[in-house]
N, C-alpha and C positions, 0 to 999 in steps of 0.2 A: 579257803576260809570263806563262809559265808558272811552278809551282811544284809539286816534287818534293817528294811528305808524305813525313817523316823523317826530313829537311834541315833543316839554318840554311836563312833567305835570304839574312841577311849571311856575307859567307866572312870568315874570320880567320885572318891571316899566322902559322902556327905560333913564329916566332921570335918573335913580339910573345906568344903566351900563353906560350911559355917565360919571357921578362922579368916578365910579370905575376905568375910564380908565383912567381920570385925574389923579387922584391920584397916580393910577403906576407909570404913564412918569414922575411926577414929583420926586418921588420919584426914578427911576433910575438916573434922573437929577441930584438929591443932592448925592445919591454915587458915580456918574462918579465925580461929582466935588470934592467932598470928600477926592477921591485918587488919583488926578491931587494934592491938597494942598499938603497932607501926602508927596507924595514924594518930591514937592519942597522944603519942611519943613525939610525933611531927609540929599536932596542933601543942603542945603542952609549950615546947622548942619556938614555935611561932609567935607564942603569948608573952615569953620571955625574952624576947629580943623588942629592941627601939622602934620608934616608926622608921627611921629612915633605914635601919637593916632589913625590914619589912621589905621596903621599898627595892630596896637592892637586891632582894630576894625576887620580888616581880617582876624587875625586869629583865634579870639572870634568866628567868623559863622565859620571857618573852621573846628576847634575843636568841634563844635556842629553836623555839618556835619557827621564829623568821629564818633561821636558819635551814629548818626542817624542811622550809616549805621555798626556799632558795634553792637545795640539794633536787626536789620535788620534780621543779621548775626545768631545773637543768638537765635532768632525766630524758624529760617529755621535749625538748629543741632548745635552741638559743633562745634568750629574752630581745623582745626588741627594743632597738635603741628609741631614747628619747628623742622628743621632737623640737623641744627647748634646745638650744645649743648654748654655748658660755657665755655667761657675759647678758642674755635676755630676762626678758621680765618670768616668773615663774611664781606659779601659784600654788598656795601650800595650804590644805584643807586641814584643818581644825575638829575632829570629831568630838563632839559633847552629846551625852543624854539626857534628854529632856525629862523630865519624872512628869510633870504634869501630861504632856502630850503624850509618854509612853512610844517616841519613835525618836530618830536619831535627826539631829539637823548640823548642819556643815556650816561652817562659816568659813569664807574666803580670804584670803588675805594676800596682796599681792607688794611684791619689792625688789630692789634690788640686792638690798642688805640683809643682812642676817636678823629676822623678825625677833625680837623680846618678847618670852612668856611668862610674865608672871605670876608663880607657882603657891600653891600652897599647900605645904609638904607633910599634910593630914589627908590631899585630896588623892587620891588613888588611880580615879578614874583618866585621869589626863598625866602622860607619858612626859618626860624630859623635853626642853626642846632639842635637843642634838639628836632624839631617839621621832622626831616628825618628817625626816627626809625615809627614813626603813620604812615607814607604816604604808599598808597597801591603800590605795587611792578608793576614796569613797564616791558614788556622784553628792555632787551636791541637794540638797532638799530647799527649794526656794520658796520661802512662804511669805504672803502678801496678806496686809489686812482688807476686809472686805470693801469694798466705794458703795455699799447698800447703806443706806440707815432707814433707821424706821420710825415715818413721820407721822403725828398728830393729825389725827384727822381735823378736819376745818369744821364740823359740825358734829353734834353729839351723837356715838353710836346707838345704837341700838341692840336690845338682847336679843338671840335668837330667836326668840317666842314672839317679838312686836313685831309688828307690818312697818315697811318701812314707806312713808307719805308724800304727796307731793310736795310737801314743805321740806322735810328732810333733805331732797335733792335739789328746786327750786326757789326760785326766789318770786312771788304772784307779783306784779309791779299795777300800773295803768291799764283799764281796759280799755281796748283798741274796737270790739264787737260784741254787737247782743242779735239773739235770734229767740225763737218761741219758749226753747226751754234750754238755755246756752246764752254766755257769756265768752267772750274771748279777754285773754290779759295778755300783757307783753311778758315777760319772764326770763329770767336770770340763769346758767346753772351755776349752784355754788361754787363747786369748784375752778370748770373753764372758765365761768365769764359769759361763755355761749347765750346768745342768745335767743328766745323760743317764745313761739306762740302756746298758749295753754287755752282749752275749750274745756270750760268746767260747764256738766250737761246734769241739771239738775234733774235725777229720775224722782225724785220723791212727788212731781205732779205731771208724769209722762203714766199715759194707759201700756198694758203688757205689751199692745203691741207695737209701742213707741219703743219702750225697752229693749224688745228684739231688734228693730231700726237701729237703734244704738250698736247692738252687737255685730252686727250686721255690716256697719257702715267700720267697724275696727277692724273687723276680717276680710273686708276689701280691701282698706287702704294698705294691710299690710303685704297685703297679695299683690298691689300696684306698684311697679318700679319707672315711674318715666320721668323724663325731667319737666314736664307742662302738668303736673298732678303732683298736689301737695304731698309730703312727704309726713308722715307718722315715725314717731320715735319713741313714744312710751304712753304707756295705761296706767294711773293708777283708780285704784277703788278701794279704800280702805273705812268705809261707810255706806250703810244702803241708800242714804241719799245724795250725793254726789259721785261722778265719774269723772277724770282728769283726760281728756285728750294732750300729747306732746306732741305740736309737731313745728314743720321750718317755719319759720317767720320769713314774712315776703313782705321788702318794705314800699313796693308804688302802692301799695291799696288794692280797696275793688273797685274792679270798672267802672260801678254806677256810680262810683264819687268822682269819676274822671269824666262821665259822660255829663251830669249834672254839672261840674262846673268849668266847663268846656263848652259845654250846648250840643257841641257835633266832632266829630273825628274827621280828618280828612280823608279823603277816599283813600292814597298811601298807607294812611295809616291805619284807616278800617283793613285795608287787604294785608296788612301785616298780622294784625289781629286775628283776621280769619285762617289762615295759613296756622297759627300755632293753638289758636282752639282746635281746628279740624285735624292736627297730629295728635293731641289728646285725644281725641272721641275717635280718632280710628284704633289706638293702643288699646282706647277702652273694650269695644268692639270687636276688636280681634282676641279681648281676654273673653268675651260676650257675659261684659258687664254693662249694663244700661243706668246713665245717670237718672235720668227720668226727671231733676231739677234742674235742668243749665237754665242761668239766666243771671247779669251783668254781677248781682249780689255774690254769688260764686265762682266770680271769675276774681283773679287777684291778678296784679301787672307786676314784675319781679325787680322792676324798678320806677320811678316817676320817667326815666326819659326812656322808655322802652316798653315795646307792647309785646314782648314776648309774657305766656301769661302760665297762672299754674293754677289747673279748674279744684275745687276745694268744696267742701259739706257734702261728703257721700250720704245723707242721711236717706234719702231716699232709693240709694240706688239697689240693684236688683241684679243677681246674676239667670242670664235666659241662658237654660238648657236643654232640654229636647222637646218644650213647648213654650205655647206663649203666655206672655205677661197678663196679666188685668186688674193690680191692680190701679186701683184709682188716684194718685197723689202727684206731688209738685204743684209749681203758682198758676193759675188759671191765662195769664194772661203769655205766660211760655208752652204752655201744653197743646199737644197735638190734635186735629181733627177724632181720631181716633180713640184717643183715650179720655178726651170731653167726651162725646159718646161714649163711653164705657162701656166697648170693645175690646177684643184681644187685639195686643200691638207687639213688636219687637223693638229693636234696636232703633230703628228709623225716628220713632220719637224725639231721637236727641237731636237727629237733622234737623226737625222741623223748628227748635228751638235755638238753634246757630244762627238759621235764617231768619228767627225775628231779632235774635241779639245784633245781627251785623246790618237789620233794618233799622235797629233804634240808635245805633252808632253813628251811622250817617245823618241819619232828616233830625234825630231828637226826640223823634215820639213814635209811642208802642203801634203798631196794624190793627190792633183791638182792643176799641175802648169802650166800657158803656157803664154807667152804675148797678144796671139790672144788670146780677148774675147770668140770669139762664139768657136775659138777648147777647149777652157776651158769649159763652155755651154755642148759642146758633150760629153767631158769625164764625163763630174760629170753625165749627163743621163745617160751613158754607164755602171757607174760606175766602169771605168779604174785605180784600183788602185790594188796596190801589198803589199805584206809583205818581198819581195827580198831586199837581201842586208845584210852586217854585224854587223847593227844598230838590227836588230828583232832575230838575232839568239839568243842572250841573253832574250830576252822575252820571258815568257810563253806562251802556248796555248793556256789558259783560256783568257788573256788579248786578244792575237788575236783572238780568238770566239767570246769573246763579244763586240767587235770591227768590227765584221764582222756581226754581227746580228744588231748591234746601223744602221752600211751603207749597210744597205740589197736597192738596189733601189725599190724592193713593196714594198711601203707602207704600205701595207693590211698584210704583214707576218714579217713587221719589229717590233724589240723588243720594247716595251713600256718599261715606267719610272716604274711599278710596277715589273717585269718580270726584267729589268736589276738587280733592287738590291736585287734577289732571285738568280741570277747568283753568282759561288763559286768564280769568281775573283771581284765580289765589294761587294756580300755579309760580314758583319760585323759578324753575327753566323755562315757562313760557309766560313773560310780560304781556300781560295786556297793550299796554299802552304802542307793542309793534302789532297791532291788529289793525 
């Protein structure tokens, strides 16, 4: 007998597979309908009984359940024994749901007696209590209210769209300094308490290129981190005529109100002085930033009984990069040979003005004085200054050498910031005084 591949071999009477396929559909027909009845029959049966037959009806499947899943248990190994023994404290979890939170939380309850729940026998969701020792252990869900609150600000906010002012964050109090186009105030912050210098720098009568000086002198100081160099902490500008400097507040003052009413420093204490200008002006210098104004007004003392100091008003200063300086600025009576002449200088300028500041510290009065400008000009070129007189016979050597090295007029062979504090009159490891 032959056979044809993707063929029956039995043939089948098409009227006979039409009946057969009758007869399925109809018959899935009669169980779908079957168990549409059954259940209307159940819930009909459900609606006519009490709540508490209800009740006793849920926990009939539940207990079968538990069972189900006992039988399950025992299948798959032994269960393990509890870790409670008789007679101990044991803890018996409480499951409720939350509707609002939409999750389950636990509540704990611990004793030794047999805990009271009381029920209420409309509530579905919470099982008997002689039916909370079967129920399978949930963890607990521990939830805490928050320890944040959300407080009031101490000052009025502001919309996104305003500028927020120096007023907003400080409080302007006394002024403590004035300069050409600048005021200093003592200043509050709202909230710490902190206390701050504010340098409000009126641009509306500074020329452009006072303006840039300004800018200039903001992006240095923030570029400065030492502890002998004032400290900037905020900007605002929220008007074309004022600018707000923040920065630390130092309270001995500035030098020249210590030198003025003092008359003189004693040499101790000029050489303490000198040691912590001259670690500023080398941090500065090694950023190769040049102040180009040092002089007693911009030095600040960080307390009245201490001369450790923090140099302050970069407004002139200047960063030197792969040439040199010229221009022209600072007080005539601190400026170098070099840049009275209106010369190219570098960094060395700021020596030359250490060395008059720590000249007028000791004796009381400046190396060059004259009312005619330009014969003051010639001396400071000349470098026309002396140690004559009964102000220097008291002072050391050392101080005079390295005072005469700080106002060398070369430039080229005048003592640097590293070189002065290896010198035995400001070196801290080598005292003069064993010389």
């Amino acid at each position: 007998m032959s056979h044809t591949y993707g063929q029956f071999d039995d043939e089948v009477d098409s009227t006979n597979v039409d009946y057969l396929r009758l007869s399925i559909e109809k018959s899935e027909t009669l169980s779908t309908n079957n168990e549409i009845s059954s259940e209307k029959v159940l819930r009909e049966r459900d609606l006519s009984l009490s709540g508490g037959q209800r009740m006793q009806r849920i926990l009939h499947s539940l207990k079968k359940s538990l069972a189900d899943l006992g039988d399950s248990s025992r299948s798959i190994g032994k269960p393990k024994k509890s870790k409670f023994k008789k007679g101990s404290f044991e803890t018996v979890d409480i499951v409720k749901y939350n509707t609002t939170l939409n999750n389950y939380m636990t509540d704990s309850t611990t004793s030794t007696e047999t805990t009271k729940v009381q029920r209420d026998s409309s509530d579905l969701s919470m099982p008997p209590p002689k039916e909370i020792k079967d129920m399978p252990r949930v963890r607990p869900v521990i939830q805490k209210k928050s320890s944040f609150r959300i407080m009031r600000p101490s000052f009025p906010t502001k919309k996104p769209d305003q500028p927020v002012t120096i007023y907003d964050r400080f409080i302007l109090k006394d002024q403590i300094g004035i300069g050409g186009f600048s005021k200093v105030f003592k200043a509050a912050h709202r909230l710490s308490g902190r206390s701050f210098a504010v340098k409000r720098i009126q641009l509306s009568l500074m020329s452009e290129k006072d303006r840039k000086n300004v800018k200039s002198e903001v992006s240095i100081l923030r570029s400065l981190n030492h502890p002998s160099i004032i400290k900037i902490h905020d900007v605002f500008q929220t008007d074309p005529e004022y600018v707000y400097l923040v920065m630390e507040r130092v309270r001995g003052g500035e030098l020249y109100n210590c030198i003025v009413d003092h008359g003189t420093l004693s040499e101790s204490n000029a050489r303490l002085l000198c040691q912590s200008i001259l670690r500023a002006v080398k941090y500065c210098h090694d950023q190769n930033v040049v102040h180009r104004d040092l002089k007693p007004e911009n030095i600040l003392l960080v307390s009245k009984n201490s001369y450790d100091v923090k140099i302050c008003d970069f407004g002139c200063a200047g960063r030197l990069k792969d040439h040199f300086l010229s221009t022209f600025c600072g007080t005539i009576n601190y400026m170098s040979p070099e840049m009275a002449a209106r010369r190219y200088y570098d960094t060395s300028v700021d020596m030359w003005s250490v060395g008059v500041i720590i000249f007028v510290s000791l004796v009381g009065y400046l190396p060059f004085e004259n009312d005619d400008i330009d014969e003051l000009r010639r001396q400071i070129i000349r470098g026309d200054f002396s140690f004559q007189g009964s102000e220097w016979a008291k002072i050391s050597y050392f101080a005079k050498e390295l005072i005469s090295a700080m106002m060398n007029v070369d430039p080229l062979t005048r003592v640097t910031a590293d070189m002065a504090l290896l010198h035995p009159w400001s070196s801290p490891e080598r005292p003069w005084e064993s010389y």
